[in-house]
C-alpha beads as a LAMMPS data file, in Angstrom:
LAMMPS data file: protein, C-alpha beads

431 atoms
430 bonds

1 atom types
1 bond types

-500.0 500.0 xlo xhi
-500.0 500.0 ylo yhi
-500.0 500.0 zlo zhi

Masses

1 110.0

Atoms # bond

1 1 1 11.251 101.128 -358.782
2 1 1 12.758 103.569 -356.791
3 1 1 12.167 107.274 -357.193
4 1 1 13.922 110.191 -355.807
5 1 1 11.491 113.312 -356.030
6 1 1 13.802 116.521 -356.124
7 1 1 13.733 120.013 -355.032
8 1 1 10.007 120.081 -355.159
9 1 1 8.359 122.071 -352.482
10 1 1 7.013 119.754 -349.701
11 1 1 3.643 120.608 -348.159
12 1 1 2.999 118.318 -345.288
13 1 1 0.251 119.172 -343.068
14 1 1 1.132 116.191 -340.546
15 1 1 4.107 117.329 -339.818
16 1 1 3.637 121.214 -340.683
17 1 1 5.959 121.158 -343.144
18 1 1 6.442 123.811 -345.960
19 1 1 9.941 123.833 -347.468
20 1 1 12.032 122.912 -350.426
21 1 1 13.438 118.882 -349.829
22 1 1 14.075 115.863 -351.650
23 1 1 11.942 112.609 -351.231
24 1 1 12.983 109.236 -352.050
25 1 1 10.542 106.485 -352.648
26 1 1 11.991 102.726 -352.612
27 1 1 9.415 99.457 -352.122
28 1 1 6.078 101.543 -352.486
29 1 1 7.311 104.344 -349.412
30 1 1 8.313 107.241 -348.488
31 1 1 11.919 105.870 -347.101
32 1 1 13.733 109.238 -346.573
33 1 1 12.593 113.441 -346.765
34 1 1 15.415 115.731 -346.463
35 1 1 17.718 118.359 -348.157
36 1 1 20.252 116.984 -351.225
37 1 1 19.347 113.079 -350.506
38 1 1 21.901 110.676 -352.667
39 1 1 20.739 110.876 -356.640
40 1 1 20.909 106.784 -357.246
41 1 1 17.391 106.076 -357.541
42 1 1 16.342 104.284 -360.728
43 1 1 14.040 107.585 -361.880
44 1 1 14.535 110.974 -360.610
45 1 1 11.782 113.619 -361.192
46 1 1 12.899 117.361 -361.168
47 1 1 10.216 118.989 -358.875
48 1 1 11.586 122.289 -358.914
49 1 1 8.789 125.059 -359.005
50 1 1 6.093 122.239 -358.243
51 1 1 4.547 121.232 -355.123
52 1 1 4.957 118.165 -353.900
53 1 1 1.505 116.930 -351.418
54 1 1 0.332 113.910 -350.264
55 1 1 -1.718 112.107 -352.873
56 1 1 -5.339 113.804 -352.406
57 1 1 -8.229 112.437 -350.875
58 1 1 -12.000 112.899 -352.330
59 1 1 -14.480 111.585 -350.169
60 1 1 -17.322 112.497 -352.439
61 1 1 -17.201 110.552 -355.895
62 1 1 -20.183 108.720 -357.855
63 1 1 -18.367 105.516 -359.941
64 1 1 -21.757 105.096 -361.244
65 1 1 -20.534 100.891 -360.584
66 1 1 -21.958 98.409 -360.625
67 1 1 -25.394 99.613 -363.137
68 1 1 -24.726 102.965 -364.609
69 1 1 -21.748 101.885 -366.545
70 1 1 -22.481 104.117 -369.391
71 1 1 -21.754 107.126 -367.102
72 1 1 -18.730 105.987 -365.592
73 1 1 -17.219 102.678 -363.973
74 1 1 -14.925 101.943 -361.553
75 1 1 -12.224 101.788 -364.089
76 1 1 -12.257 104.916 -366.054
77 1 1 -13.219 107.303 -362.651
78 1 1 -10.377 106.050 -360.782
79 1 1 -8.069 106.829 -364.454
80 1 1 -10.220 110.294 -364.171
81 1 1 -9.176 110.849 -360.376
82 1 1 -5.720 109.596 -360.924
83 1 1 -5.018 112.684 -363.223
84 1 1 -6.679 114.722 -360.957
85 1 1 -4.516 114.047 -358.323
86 1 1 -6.489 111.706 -356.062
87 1 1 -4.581 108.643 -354.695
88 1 1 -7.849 108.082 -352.769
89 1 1 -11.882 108.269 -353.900
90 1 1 -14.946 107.171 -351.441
91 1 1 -17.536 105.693 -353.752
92 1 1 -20.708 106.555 -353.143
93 1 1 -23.737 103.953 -352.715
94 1 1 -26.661 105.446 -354.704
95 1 1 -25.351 102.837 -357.683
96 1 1 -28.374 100.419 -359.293
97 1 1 -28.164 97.920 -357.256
98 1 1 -27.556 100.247 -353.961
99 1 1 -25.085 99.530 -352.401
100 1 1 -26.479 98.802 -349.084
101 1 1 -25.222 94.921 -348.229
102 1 1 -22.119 93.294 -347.569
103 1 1 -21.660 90.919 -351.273
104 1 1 -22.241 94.725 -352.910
105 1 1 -19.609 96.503 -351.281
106 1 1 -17.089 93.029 -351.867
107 1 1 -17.503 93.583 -355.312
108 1 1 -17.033 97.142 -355.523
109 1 1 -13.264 96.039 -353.411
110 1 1 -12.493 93.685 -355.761
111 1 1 -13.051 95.175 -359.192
112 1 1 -11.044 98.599 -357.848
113 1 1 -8.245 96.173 -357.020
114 1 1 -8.132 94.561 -360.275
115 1 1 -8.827 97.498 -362.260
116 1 1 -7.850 100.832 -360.448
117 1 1 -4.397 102.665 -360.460
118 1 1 -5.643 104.238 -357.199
119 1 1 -7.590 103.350 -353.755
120 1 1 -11.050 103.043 -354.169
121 1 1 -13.008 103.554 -350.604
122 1 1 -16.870 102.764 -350.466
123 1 1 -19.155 104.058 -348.413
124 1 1 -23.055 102.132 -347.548
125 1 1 -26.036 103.567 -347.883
126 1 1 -28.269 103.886 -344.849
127 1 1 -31.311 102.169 -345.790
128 1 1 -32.032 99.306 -347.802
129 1 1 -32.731 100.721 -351.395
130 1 1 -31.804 104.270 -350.304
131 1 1 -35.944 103.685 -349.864
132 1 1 -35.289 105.476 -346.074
133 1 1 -38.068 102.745 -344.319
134 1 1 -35.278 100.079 -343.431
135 1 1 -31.718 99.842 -342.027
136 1 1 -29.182 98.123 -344.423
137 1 1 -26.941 95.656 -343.493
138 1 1 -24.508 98.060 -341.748
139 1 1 -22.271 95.102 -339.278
140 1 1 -22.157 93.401 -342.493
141 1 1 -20.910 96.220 -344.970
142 1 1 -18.311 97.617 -342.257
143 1 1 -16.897 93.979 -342.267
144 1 1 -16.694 94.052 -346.341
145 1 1 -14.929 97.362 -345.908
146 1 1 -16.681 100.498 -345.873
147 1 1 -15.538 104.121 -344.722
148 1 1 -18.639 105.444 -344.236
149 1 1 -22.476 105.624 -343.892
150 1 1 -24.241 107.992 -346.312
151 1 1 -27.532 108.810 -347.809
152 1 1 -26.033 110.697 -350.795
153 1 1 -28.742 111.889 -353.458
154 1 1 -31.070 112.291 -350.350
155 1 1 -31.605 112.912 -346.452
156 1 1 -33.158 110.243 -344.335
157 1 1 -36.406 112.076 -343.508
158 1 1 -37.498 109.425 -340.651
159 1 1 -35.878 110.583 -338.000
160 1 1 -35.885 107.655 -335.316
161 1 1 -34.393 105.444 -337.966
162 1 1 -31.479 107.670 -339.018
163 1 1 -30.751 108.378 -335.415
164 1 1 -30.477 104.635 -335.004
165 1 1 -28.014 104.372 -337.883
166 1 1 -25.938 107.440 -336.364
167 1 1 -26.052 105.694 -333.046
168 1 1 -24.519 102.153 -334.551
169 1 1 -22.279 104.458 -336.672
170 1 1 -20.810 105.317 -333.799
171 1 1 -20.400 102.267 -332.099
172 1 1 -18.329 101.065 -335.321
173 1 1 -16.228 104.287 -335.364
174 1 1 -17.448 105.454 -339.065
175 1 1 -18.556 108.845 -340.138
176 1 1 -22.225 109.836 -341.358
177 1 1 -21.991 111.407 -344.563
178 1 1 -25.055 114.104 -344.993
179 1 1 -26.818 114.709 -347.598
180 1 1 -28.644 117.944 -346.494
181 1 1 -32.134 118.121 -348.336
182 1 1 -35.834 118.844 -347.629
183 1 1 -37.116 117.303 -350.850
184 1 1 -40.457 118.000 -350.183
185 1 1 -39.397 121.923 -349.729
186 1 1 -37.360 121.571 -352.489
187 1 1 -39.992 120.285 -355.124
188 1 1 -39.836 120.537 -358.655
189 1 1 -36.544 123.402 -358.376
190 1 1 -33.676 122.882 -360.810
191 1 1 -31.601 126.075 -359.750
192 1 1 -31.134 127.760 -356.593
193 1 1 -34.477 130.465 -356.012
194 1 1 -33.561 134.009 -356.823
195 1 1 -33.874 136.664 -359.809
196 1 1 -31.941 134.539 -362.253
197 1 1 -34.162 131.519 -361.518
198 1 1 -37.462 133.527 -362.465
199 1 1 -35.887 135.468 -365.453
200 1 1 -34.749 131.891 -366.769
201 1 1 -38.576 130.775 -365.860
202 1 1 -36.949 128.110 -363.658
203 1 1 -38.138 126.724 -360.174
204 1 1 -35.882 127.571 -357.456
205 1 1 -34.739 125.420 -354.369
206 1 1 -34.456 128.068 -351.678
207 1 1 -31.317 127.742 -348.757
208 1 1 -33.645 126.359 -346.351
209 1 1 -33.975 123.466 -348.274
210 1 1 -30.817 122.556 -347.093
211 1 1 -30.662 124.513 -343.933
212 1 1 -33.465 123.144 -342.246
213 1 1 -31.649 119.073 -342.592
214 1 1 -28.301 120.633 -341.671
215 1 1 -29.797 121.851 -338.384
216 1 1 -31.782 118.826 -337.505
217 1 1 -28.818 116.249 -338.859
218 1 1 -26.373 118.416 -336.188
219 1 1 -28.276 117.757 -333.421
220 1 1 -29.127 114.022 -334.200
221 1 1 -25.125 113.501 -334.019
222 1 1 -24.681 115.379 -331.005
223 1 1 -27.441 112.723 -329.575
224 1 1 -25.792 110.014 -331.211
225 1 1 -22.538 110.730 -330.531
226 1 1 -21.236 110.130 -334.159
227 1 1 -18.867 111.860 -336.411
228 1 1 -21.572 113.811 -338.620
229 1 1 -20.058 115.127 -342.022
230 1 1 -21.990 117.711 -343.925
231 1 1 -21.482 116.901 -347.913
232 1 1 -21.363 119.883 -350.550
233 1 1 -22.633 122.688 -348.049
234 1 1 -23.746 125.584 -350.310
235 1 1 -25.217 128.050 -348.111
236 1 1 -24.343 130.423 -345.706
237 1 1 -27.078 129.002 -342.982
238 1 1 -25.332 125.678 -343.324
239 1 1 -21.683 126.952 -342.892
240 1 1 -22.587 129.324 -340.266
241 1 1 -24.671 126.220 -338.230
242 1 1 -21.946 124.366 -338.806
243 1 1 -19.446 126.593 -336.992
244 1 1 -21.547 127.121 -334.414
245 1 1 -22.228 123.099 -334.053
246 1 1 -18.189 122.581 -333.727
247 1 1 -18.079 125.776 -330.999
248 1 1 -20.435 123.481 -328.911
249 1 1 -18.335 120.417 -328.994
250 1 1 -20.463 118.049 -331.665
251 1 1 -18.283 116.049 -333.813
252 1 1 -19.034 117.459 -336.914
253 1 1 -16.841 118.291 -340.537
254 1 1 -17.742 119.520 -343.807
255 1 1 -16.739 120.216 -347.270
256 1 1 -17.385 122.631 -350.310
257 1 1 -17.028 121.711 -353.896
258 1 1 -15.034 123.727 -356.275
259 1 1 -17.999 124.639 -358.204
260 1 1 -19.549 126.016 -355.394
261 1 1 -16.738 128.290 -354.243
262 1 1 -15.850 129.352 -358.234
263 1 1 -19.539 129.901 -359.705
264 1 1 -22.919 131.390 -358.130
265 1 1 -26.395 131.320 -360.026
266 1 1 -25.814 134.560 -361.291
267 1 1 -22.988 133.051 -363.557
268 1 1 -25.490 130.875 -365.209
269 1 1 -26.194 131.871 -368.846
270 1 1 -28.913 130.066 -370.108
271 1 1 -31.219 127.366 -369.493
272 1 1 -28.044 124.773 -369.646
273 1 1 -27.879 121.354 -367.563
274 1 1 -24.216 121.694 -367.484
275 1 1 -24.988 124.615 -364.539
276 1 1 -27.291 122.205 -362.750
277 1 1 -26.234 120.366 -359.415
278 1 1 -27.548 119.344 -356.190
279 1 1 -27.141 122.014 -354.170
280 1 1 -27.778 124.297 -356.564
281 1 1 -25.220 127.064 -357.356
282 1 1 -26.073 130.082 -354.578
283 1 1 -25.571 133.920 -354.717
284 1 1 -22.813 135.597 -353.835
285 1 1 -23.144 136.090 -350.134
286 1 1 -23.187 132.088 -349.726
287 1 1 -20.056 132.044 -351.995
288 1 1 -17.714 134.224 -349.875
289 1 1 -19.472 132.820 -346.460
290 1 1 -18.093 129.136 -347.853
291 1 1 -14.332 131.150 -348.767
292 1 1 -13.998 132.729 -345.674
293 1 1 -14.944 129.516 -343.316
294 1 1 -12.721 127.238 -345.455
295 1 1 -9.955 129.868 -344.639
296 1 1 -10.871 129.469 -340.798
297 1 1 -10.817 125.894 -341.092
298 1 1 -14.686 125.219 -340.225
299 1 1 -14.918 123.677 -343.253
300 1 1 -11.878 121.175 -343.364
301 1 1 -12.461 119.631 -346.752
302 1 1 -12.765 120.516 -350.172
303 1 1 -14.372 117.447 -352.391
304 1 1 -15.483 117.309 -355.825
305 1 1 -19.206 115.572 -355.681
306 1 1 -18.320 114.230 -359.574
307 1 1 -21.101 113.013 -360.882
308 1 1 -21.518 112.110 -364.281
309 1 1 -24.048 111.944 -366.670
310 1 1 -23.809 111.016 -370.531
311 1 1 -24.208 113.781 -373.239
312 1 1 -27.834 113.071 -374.390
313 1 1 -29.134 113.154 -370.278
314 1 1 -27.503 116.827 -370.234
315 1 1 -29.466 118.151 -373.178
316 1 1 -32.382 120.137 -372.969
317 1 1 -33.557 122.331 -370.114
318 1 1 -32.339 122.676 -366.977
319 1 1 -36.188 120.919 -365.474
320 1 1 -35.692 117.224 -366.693
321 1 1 -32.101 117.109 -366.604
322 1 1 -29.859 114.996 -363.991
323 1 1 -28.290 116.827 -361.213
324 1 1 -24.341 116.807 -361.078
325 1 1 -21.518 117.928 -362.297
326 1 1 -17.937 115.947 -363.363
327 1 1 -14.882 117.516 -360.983
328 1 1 -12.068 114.911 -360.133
329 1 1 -10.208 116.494 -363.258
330 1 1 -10.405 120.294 -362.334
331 1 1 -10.418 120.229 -358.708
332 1 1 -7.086 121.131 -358.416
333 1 1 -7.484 123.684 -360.972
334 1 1 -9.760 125.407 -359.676
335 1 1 -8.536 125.561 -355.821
336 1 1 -5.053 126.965 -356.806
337 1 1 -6.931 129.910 -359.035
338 1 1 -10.290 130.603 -357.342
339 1 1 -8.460 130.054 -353.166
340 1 1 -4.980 129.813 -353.795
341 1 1 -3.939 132.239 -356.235
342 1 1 -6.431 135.061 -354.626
343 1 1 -4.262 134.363 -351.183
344 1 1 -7.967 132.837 -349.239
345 1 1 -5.887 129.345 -348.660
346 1 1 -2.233 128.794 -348.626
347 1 1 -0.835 126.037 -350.656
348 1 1 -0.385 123.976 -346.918
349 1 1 -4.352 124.713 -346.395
350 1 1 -4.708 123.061 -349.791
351 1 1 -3.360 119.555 -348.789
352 1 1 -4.586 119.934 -345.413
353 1 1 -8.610 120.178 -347.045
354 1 1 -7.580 117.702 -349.698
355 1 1 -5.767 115.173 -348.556
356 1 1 -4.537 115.519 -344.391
357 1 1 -8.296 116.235 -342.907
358 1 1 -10.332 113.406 -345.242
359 1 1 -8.045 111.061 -344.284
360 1 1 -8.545 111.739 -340.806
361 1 1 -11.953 111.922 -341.048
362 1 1 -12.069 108.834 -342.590
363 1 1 -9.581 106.979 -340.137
364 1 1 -7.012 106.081 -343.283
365 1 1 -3.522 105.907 -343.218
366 1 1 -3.166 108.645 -346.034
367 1 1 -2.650 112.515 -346.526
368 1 1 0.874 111.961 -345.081
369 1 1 4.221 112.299 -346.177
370 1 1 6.411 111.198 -343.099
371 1 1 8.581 108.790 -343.690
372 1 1 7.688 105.166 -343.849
373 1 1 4.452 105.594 -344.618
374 1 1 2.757 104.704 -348.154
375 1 1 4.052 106.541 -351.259
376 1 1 1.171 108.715 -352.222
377 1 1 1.912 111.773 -353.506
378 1 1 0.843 113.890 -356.239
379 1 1 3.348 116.974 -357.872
380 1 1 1.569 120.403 -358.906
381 1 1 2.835 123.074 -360.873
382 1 1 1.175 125.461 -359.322
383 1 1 2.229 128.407 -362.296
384 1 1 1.037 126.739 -365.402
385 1 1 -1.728 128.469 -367.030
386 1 1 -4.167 126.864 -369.578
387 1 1 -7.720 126.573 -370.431
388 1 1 -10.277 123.624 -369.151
389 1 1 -11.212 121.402 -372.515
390 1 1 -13.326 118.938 -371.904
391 1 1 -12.492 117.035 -374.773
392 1 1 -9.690 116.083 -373.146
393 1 1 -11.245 114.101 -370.122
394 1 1 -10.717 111.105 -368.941
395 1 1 -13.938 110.575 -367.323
396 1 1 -16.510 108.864 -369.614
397 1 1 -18.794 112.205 -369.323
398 1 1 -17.973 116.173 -369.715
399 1 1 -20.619 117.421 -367.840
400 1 1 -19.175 120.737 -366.605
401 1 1 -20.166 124.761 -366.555
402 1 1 -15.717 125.182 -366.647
403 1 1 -15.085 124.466 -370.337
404 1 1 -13.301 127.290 -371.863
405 1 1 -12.240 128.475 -368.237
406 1 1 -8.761 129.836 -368.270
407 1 1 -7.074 128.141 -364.749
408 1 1 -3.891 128.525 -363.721
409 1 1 -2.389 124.540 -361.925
410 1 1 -1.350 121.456 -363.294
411 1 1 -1.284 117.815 -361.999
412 1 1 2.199 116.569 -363.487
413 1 1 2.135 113.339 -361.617
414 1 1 0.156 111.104 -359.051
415 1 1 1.858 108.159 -357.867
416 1 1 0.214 105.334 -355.749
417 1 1 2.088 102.838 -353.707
418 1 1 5.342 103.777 -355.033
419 1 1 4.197 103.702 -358.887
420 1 1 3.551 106.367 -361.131
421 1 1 0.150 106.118 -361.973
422 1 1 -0.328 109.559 -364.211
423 1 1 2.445 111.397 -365.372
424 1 1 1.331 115.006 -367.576
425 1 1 2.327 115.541 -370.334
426 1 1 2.818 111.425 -371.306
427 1 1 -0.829 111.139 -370.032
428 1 1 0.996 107.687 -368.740
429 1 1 -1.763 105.456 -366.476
430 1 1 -0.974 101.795 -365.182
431 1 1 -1.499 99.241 -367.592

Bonds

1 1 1 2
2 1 2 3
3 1 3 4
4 1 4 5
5 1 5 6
6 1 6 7
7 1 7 8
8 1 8 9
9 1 9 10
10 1 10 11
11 1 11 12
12 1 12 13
13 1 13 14
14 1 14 15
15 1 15 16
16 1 16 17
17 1 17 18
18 1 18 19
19 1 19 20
20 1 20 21
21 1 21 22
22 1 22 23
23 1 23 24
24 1 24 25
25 1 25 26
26 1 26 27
27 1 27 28
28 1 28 29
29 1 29 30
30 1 30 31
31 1 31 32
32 1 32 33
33 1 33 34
34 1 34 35
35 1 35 36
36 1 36 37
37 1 37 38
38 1 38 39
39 1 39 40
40 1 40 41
41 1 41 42
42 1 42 43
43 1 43 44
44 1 44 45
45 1 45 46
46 1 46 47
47 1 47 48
48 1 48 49
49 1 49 50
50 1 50 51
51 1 51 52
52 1 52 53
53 1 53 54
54 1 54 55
55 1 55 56
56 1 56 57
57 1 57 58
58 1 58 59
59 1 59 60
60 1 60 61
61 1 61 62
62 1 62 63
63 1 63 64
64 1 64 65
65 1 65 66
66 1 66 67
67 1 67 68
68 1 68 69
69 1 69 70
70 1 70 71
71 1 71 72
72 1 72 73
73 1 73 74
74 1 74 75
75 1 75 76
76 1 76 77
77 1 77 78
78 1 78 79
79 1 79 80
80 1 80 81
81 1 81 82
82 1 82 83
83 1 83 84
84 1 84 85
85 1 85 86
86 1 86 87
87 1 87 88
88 1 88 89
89 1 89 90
90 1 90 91
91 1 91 92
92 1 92 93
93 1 93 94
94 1 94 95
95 1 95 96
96 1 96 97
97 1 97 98
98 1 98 99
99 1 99 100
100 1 100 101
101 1 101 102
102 1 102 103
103 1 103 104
104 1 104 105
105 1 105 106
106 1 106 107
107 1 107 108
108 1 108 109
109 1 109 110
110 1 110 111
111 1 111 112
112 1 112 113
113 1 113 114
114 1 114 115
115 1 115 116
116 1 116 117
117 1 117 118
118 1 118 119
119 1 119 120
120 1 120 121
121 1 121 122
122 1 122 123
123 1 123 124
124 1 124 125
125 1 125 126
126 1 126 127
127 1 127 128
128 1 128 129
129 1 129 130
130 1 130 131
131 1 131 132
132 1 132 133
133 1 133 134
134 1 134 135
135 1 135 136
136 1 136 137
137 1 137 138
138 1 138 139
139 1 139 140
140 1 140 141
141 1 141 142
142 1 142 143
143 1 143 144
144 1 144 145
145 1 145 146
146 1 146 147
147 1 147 148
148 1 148 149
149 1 149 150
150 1 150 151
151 1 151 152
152 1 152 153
153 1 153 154
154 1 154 155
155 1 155 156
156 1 156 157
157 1 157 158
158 1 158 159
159 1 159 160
160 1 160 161
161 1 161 162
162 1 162 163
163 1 163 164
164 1 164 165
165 1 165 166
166 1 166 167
167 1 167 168
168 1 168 169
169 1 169 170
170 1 170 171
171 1 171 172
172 1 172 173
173 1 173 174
174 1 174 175
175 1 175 176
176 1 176 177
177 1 177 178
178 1 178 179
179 1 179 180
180 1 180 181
181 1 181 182
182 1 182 183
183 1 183 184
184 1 184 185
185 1 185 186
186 1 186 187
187 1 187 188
188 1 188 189
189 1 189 190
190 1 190 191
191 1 191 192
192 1 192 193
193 1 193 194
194 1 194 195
195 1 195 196
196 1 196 197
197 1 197 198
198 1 198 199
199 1 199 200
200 1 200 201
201 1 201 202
202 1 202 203
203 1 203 204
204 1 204 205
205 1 205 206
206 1 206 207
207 1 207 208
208 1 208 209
209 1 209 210
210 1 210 211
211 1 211 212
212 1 212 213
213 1 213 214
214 1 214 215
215 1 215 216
216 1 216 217
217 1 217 218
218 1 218 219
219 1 219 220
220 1 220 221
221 1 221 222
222 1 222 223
223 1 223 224
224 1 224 225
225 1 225 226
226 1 226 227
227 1 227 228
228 1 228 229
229 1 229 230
230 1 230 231
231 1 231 232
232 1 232 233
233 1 233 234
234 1 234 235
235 1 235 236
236 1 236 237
237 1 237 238
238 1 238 239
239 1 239 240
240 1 240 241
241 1 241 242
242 1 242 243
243 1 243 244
244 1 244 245
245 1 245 246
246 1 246 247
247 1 247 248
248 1 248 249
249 1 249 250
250 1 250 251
251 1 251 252
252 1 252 253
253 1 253 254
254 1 254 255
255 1 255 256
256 1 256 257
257 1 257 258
258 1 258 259
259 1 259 260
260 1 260 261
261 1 261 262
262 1 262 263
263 1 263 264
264 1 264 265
265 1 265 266
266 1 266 267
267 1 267 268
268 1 268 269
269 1 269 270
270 1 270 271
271 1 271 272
272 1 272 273
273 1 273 274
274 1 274 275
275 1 275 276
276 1 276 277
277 1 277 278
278 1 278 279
279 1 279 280
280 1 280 281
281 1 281 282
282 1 282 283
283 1 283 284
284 1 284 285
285 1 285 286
286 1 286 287
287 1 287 288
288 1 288 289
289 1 289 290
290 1 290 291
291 1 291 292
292 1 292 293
293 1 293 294
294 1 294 295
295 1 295 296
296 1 296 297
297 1 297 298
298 1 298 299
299 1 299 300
300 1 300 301
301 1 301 302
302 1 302 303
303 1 303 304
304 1 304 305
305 1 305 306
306 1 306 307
307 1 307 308
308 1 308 309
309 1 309 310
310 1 310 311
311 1 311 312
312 1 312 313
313 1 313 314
314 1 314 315
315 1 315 316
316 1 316 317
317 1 317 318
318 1 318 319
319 1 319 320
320 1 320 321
321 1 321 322
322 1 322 323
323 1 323 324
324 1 324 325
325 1 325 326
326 1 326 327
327 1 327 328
328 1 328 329
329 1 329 330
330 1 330 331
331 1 331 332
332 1 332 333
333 1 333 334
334 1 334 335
335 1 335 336
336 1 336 337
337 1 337 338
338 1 338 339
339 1 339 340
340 1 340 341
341 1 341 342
342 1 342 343
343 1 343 344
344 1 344 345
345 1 345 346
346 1 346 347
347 1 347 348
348 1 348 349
349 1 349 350
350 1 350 351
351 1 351 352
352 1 352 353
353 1 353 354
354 1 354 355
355 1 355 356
356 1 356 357
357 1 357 358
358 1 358 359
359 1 359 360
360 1 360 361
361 1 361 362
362 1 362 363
363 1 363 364
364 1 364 365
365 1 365 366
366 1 366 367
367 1 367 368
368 1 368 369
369 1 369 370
370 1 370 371
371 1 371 372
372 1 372 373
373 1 373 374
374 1 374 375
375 1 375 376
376 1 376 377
377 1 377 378
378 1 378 379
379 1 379 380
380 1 380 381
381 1 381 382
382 1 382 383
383 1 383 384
384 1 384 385
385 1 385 386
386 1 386 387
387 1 387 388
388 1 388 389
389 1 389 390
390 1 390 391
391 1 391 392
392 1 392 393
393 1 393 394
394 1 394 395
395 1 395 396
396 1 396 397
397 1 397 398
398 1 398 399
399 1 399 400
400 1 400 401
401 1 401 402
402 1 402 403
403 1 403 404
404 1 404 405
405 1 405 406
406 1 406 407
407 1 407 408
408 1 408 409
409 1 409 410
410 1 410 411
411 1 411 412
412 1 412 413
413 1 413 414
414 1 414 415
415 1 415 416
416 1 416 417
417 1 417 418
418 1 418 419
419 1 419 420
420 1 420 421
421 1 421 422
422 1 422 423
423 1 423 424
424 1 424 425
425 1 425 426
426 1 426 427
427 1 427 428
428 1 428 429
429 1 429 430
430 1 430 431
């Protein structure tokens, strides 16, 4: 089908763009961008008042697939992303069976392309069993596909052996994801360490927790020579290290999750596993350290971390619950009214940190909209005001502190290769 997307507002970060134009979409791409293009495309979609962005990129999503199907499965996250936005998800590995060999990652590419209206990207874990004593087959998962090396759910604490997975990393020209975490610092702690931690009776995880991995994780890339990307930095130690490591030359990205730019521990009202994540939420000086670097473009990406987590595991207290939080649904919610909205990012910085940089990052063709290149794009109304409900997920969990927040952006439609995937308010997905 050909589409002709018109009078939408076109934010392009490739190409700098930022103006009012027409696109028209014929054999899955982008075949023409301009002012008043001819109207004889088989569907035409008024984009007037929207913005119109390259399909988004999240390059921090647990599918839960293959082994934790009862969370969420390939499937139903990629239907979950695809109203979010996202044209393009990177799977992590921490999945039962890890996936840390090459037959594991073949059948994560081959359900996604059976089953998903969207591009599913997986990333392999560093060490056999995410067990940190072993290298997994990394030759062998970069020739099934992977995008990345990661740890996620924990840092490798042996230090010669993750320095030998940076170095081979680097030699296949694939980013280290980092998980930043002293898990020996951080204990038993549920919540991040401060006054509401003891007035809840809760054990905190202090910012050195992740500080002190952050530090050592730079300077085993800049030895390495790899592409080192810090995952859901939370602290103002991290952020700040982090500038400081790109200053000095190292390779090095990172990216902040909505809920950690929106919601600090203070905002927490109770003893409720809906508030708990890994990092924990942080106080308020870590909050506005993490707004103002995204605004300088230290931090180039904004990613979700979803991770979810049936109803009964969320229940109770805060101390035996799951980490993680759901996201791909309110992502884009949230940036427009917590960064957007307040004037921190412009609505170009938005696709830049959610679609132009991970794709760069993760050396895809994506997070474009030049012509000839692959139809993924995703339409905004940036105006529309409404309140979260998580009853109306997609996602096979609701695990999120944001229902009943009032939000102010809309995903009206996400289309992949050409084809409309989601379309609001049809709630339309690909048979």
């Amino acid at each position: 089908m050909s589409i002709l997307i018109r009078g939408g507002r076109v934010l392009d970060p490739a190409s700098g763009t930022d103006a009012v134009l027409d696109i028209l979409i014929e054999d899955g791409k982008i075949q023409k961008r301009g002012e008043n293009l001819d109207g004889s495309a088989e569907q035409i979609v008024d984009a007037r008042g929207w913005y119109v962005m390259p399909g988004l990129v999240d390059m921090h999503v647990h599918l839960r697939d293959p082994g934790l199907e009862y969370k969420e499965d390939i499937q139903s996250g990629s239907l979950a992303a695809a109203k979010g936005g996202f044209t393009t998800i990177v799977a992590m590995p921490n999945t039962k069976p890890v996936i840390d060999e090459k037959t594991r990652v073949e059948y994560v590419v081959h359900k996604a392309q059976s089953l998903s209206p969207i591009h599913v990207l997986q990333a392999g874990a560093i060490t056999k069993g995410m067990k940190g004593q072993e290298l997994s087959d990394i030759r062998g998962m970069q020739e099934a596909g992977i995008c990345a090396l990661t740890e996620d759910g924990k840092s490798v604490l042996n230090t010669r052996l993750y320095l030998e997975a940076m170095r081979l990393a680097a030699e296949l020209g694939i980013p280290v994801l980092a998980h930043c975490e002293d898990a020996v610092l951080a204990g038993e702690g549920c919540m991040n360490e401060d006054e509401r931690a003891r007035e809840l009776h809760l054990p905190g995880i202090s910012n050195a927790v992740e500080d002190t991995i952050t530090s050592r994780d730079l300077l085993l890339a800049r030895e390495a020579g790899v592409h080192l990307h810090l995952c859901h930095c939370s602290t103002e130690g991290a952020a700040k290290m982090l500038k400081i490591a790109r200053e000095a030359g190292i390779e090095a990205s990172g990216e902040v999750c909505p809920h950690h730019f929106t919601l600090t521990s203070a905002d927490i009202p109770s003893d409720d596993p809906n508030y708990k994540m890994n990092p924990p939420l942080r106080q308020r000086k870590d909050v506005e350290t993490l707004k103002q670097l995204l605004k300088e473009d230290v931090i180039q990406v904004i990613s979700t971390d979803h991770a979810p987590h049936s109803a009964k595991e969320k229940s109770g207290s805060m101390r035996h619950a799951p980490f993680g939080i759901v996201g791909l649904e309110t992502s884009v919610a949230l940036t427009l009214t917590e960064l957007v909205e307040p004037g921190i990012l412009t609505p170009l910085q938005m696709a830049e940190k959610m679609s132009y940089h991970p794709a760069k990052i993760l050396h895809i063709d994506k997070g474009t909209l030049s012509e000839g290149k692959a139809a993924d794009i995703v339409l905004i109304d940036p105006n529309e005001e409404y309140t979260i409900d998580k009853r109306t997920f997609v996602s096979k969990a609701s695990n999120t502190p944001f229902h009943g927040k009032k939000v102010k952006g809309r995903v009206r439609m996400t289309i992949c290769d050409g084809k409309i995937v989601y379309e609001f308010p049809k709630s339309r997905f690909t048979e």
